[in-house]
C-alpha positions in Angstrom: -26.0 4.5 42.8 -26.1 1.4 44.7 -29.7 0.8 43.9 -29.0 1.2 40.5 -26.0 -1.3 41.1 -28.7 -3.6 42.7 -31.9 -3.7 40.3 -30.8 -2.2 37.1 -27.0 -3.2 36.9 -26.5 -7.0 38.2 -29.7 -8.7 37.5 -28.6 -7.7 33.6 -25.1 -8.7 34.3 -26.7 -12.3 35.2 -28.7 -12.2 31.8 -25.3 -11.7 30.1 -23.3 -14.1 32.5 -25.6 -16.7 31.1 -25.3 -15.6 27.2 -21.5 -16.5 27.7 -21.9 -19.7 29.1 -24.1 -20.4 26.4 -21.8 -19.3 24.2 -19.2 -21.2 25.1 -20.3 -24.5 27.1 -19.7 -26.4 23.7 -16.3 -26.2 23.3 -16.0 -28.9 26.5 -19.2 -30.8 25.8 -17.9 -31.5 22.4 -15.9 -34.2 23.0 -19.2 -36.1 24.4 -21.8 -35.1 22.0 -18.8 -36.3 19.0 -19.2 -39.8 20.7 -22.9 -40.0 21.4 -24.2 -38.6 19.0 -21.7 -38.9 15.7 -21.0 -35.3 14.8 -17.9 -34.7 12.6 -16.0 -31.2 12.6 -18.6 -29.9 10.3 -21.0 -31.0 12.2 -19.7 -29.3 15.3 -18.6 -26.1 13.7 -22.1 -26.2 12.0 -24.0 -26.5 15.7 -22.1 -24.0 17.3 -22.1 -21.4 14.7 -26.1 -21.5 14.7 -26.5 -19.9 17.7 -24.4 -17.1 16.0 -26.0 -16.7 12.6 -29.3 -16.8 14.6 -27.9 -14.1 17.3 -26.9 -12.1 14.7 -29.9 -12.3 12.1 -32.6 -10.9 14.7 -30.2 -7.9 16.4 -31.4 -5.5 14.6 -35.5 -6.0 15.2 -34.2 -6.8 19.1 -32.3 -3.4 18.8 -35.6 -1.5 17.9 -37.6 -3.1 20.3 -35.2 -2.1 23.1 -35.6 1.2 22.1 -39.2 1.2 22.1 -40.3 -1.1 24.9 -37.1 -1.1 27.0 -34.9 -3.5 28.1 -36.5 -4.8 31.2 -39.9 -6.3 28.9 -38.1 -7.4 26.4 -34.9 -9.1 27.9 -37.3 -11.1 30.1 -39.1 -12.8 27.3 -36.1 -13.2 25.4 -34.7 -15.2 28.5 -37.8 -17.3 28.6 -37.2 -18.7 25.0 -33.6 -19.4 25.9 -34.3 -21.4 28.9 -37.1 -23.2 26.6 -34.0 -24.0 24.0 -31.3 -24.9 26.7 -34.1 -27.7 27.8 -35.1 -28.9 24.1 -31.3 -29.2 23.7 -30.5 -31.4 27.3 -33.4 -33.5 25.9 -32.3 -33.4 21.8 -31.5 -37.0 20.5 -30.0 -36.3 16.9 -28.5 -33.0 15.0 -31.8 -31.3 13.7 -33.3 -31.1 17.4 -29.9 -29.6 18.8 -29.7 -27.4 16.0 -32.9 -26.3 16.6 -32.3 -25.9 20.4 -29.1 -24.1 19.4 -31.3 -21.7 17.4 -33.6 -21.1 20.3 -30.5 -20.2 22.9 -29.3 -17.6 20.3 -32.5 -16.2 19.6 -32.7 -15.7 23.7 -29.9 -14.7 24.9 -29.2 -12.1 21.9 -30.5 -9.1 23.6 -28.8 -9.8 26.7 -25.7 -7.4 25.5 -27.8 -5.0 23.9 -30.3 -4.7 26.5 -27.4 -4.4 29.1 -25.6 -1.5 27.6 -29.4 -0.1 26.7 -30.0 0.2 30.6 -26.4 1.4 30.9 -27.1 4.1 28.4 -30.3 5.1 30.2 -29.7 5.0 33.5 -25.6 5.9 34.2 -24.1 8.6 33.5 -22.6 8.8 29.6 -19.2 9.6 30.7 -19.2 6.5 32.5 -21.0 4.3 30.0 -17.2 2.5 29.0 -16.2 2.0 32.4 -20.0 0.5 33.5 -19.8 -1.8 30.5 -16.5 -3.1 31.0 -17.8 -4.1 35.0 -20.8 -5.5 32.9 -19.0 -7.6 30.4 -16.2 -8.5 33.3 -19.0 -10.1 35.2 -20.7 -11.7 32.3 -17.5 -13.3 31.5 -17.3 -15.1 34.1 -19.9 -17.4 32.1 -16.7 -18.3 29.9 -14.7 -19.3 33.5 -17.9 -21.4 34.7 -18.0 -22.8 31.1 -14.7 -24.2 31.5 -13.3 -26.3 35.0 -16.8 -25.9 36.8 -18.8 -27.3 33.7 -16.1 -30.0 33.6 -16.7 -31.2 37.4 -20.6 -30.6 36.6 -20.0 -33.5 33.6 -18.7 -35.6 36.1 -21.7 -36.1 38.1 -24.6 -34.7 35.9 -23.4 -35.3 32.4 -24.0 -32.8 29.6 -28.3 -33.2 29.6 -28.5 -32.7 32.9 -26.3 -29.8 33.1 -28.8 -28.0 30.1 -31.6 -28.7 32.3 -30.0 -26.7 35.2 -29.2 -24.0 32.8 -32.5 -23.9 31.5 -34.0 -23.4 35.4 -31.6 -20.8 36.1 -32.2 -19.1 32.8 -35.6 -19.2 33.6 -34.9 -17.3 37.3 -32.9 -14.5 35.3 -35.7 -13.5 33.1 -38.3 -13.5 36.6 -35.5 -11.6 38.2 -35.3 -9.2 35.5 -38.9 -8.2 34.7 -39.4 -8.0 38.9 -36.3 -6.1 39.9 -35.9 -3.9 37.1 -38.1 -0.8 36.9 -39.7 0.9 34.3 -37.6 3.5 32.6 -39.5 6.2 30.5 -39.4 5.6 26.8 -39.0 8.5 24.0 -41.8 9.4 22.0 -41.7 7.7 18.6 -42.2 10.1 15.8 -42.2 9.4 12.0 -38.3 10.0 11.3 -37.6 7.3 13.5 -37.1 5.3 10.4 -35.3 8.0 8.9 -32.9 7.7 12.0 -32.8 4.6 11.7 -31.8 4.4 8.2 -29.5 7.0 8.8 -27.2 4.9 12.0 -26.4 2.3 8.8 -25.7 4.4 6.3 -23.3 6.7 8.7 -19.7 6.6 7.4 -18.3 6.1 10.5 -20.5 3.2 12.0 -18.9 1.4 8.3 -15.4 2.7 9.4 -15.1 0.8 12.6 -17.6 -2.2 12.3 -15.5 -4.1 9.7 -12.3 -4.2 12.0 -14.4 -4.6 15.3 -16.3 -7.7 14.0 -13.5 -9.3 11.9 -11.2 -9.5 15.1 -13.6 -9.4 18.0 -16.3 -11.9 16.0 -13.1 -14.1 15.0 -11.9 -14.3 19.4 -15.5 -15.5 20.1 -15.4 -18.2 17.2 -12.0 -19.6 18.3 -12.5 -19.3 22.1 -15.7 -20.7 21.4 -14.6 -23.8 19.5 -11.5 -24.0 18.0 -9.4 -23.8 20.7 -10.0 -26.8 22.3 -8.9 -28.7 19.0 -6.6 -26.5 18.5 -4.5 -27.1 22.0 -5.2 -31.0 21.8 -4.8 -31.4 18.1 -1.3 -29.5 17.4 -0.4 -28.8 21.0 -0.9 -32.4 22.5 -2.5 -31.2 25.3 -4.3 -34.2 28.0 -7.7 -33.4 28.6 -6.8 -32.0 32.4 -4.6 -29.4 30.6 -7.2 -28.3 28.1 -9.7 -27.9 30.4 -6.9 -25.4 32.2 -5.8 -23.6 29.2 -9.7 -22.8 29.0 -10.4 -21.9 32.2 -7.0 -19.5 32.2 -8.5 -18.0 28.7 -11.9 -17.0 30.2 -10.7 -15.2 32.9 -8.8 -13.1 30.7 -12.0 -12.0 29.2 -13.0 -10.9 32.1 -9.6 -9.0 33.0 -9.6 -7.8 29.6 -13.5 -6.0 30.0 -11.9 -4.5 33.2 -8.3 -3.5 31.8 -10.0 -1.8 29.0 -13.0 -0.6 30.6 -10.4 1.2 33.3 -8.3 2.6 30.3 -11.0 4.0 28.1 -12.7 6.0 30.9 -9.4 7.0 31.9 -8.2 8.2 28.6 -11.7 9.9 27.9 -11.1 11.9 31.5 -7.7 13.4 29.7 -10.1 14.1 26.3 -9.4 11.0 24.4 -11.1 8.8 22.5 -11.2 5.3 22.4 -10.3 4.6 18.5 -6.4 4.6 19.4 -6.8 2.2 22.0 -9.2 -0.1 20.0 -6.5 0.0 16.6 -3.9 -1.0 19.2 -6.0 -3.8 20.5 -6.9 -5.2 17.1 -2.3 -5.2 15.7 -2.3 -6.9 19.1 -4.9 -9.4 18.2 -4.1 -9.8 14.3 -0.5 -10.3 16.1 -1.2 -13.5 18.1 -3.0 -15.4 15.5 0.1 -14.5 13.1 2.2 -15.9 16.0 -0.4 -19.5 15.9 -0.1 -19.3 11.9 3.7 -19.3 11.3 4.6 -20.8 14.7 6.9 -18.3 16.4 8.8 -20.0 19.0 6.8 -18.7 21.6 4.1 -20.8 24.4 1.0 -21.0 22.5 -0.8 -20.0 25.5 0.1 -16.9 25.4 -1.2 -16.2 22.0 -4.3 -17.8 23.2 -4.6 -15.5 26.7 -4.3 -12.4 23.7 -7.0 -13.6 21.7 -9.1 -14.1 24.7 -8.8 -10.7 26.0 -9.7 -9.4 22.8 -12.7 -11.1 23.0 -13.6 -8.3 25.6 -12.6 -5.3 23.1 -16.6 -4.6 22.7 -16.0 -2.4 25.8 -14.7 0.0 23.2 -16.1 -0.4 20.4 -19.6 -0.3 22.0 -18.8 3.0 23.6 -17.1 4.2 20.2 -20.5 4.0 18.9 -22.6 5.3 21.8 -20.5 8.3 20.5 -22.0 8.8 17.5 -25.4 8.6 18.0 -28.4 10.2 20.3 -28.9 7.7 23.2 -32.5 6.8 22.1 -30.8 5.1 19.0 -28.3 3.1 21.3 -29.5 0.1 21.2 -30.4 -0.1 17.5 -27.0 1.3 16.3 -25.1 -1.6 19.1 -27.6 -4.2 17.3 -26.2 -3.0 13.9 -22.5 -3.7 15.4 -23.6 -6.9 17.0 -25.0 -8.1 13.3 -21.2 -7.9 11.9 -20.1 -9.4 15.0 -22.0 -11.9 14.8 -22.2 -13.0 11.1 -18.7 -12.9 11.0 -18.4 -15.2 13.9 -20.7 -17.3 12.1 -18.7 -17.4 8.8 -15.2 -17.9 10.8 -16.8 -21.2 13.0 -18.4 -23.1 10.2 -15.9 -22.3 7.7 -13.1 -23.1 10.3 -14.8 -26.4 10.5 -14.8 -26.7 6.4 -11.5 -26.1 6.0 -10.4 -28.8 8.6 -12.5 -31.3 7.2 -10.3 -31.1 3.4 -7.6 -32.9 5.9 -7.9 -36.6 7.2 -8.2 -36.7 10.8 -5.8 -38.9 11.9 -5.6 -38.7 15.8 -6.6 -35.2 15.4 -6.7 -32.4 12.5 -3.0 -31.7 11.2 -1.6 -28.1 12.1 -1.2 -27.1 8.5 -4.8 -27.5 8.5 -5.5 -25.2 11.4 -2.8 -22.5 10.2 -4.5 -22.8 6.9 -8.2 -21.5 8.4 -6.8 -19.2 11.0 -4.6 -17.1 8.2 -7.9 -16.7 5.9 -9.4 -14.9 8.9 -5.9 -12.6 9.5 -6.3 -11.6 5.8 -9.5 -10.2 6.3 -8.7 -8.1 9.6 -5.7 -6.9 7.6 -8.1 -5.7 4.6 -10.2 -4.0 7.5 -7.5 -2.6 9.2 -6.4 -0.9 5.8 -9.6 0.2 5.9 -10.5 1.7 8.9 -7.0 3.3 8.2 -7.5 4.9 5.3 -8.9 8.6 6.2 -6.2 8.7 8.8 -3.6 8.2 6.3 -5.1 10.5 3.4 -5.6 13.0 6.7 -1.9 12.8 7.2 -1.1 12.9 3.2 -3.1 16.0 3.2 -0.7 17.2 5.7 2.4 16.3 4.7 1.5 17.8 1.0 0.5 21.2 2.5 3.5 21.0 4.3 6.0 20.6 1.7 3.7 22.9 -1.0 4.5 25.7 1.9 8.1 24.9 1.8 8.4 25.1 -2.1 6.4 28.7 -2.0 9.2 30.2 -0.1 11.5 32.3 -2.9 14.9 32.9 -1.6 15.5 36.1 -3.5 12.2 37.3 -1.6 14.5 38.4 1.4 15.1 42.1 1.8 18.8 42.8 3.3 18.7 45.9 5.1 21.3 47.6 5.6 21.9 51.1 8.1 22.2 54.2 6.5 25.4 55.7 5.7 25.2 59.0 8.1 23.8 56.3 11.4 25.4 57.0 14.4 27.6 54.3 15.6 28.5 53.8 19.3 31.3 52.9 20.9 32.3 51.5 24.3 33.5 53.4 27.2 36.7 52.8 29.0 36.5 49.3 30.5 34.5 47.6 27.7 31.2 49.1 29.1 28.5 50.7 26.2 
């Protein structure tokens, strides 16, 4: 186990540590590339939702090439295009060149989830897949905390070029570490239904059921950790720059508590035979909560709301196991890559448009909260509409109960009962002397 641990587990755990700071090392360069190089909120929403609509646009051909080449080939040449994008971005002078750069990190670093949880699959035990990936994604969070206060002192004596050059390098390591350390796990024969497989993960009822809810909340955590809650907390919250940079930092570690917390719970509850849907609906009325809390201003530290959303940002701990359930693990990483398109897209759609709806408002030492509350409440109505619908054959389950229920209760005819009554000539006995029979 601990050489798995060693050359299988943490050199794809660095992979993914990387994909988060990637992820999110613009929300506290954004300040500096607004002033040097002129980008408005559009603009900004616009660059960082690239990487997102790239990500998510090429998960699916990743996904199939994990399953037929593996995850330690293909992860490592992923990882080399990445580091060639962080340095076209540390050297990009206007928006088309960091767009482009942008576009080269996602394309990169978007197998560095799937190929994770396709070694996971492979080479760990499946009973212990939800617990391995919550480690995984704990560890790869920490990307998110080093995005935060450490990038911030890094600005200080590097600035933001230098720092994608030193990303690029170490990007550049990971992919070496990868294709040396990792060894060669035996791949399944293709046959000619693969297709047919294939077609069948996306047309599966149940992969539908859960993929709206899990991308409209978990896809909306990454957009607004991502971006929108740096403007957020200094536009309508008034935090200084010091306390931003906090808030942040206090955010991405509870991504990483989150992967753990519900890593920990998931394997526990499937020990006692349950699943991880419950746990996953009860994650997402906890999520849809705090950004209802944000929208109508409940009288309650923002922070807190913001620590929620982050945490939810870990919830593909379950929903990533929930569909490692429903397929053969051979298909894993194509039926992750079909979650990871939703995901994705959606995080796309909620960045850019965020950015949209902000820029119908003047900005006047900052985007008004109207404007804020405005963007965030389109994005609750939509995990409310998936909620309904990852709902519904629950509900008509328990309709159908309920119905046969009461249609047993009508059937019940109360002159049905047959009195019966002793015979006339039965003997009857009496007690003894003392109340004794």
């Amino acid at each position: 186990m601990l050489r798995l641990i060693a050359c299988v587990f943490l050199p794809f755990a660095a992979g993914y540590y990387l994909s988060y700071v990637f992820r999110t090392i613009n929300t506290v360069i954004s300040g500096q590339l607004s002033s040097e190089l002129g980008l408005d909120a559009a603009n900004l929403g616009l660059l960082t939702s690239v990487y997102f609509l790239v990500f998510a646009g090429v998960q699916i051909p990743v996904g199939t090439l994990l399953d037929r080449f593996g995850p330690r080939r293909v992860q490592s040449v992923l990882l080399l295009i990445a580091g060639c994008g962080a340095a076209l971005f540390g050297a990009a002078t206007g928006l088309v060149e960091l767009l482009i750069a942008r576009a080269l990190i996602g394309l990169g670093v978007s197998g560095a989830a799937l190929s994770g949880m396709k070694a996971i699959v492979t080479w760990f035990p499946r009973e212990r897949v939800a617990l391995i990936n919550g480690y995984m994604i704990t560890l790869g969070a920490l990307g998110a905390v080093t995005a935060t206060t450490p990038a911030e002192w890094a600005l200080e004596y590097t600035g933001w070029r230098q720092l994608f050059e030193i990303l690029a390098l170490a990007t550049f390591a990971a992919a070496l570490l990868i294709f040396w350390a990792v060894p060669e796990a035996m791949r399944p024969q293709e046959t000619r239904l693969s297709p047919l497989k294939l077609r069948a993960i996306y047309t599966d009822r149940r992969f539908w059921r859960i993929a709206p809810l899990s991308a409209s909340c978990v896809g909306s955590a990454w957009s607004l950790q991502a971006l929108w809650a740096a403007p957020w907390l200094k536009d309508v919250e008034g935090l200084t720059r010091e306390s931003l940079i906090t808030q942040l930092f206090i955010m991405a570690l509870g991504v990483c508590a989150g992967a753990l917390l519900l890593g920990t719970l998931a394997d526990r509850l499937r020990r006692r035979g349950i699943g991880s849907e419950g746990l996953f609906v009860a994650v997402t009325v906890l999520f849809m909560g705090a950004e209802l809390a944000l929208v109508f201003r409940v009288p309650l530290p923002s922070q807190l709301s913001w620590l929620v959303i982050s945490v939810v940002g870990a919830a593909t701990v379950l929903s990533y196991a929930i569909i490692a359930e429903y397929f053969p693990r051979e298909f894993a990483a194509r039926a992750n890559a079909g979650l990871n398109v939703v995901h994705f897209g959606w995080c796309f759609v909620v960045q850019y448009g965020t950015g949209l709806i902000l820029e119908q408002w003047s900005t006047q030492n900052g985007h008004p909260a109207i404007a804020y509350q405005v963007a965030f409440a389109c994005a609750v109505a939509v995990q409310c509409l998936a909620l309904a619908w990852y709902l519904i054959p629950w509900l008509r389950s328990l309709g159908r109960r309920v119905a046969n229920r009461s249609r047993r209760d009508r059937t019940i005819d109360p002159c049905s009962f047959e009195i019966l009554m002793p015979p006339a000539d039965a003997a009857v006995f009496r007690p003894h002397e003392g109340d004794e029979w």
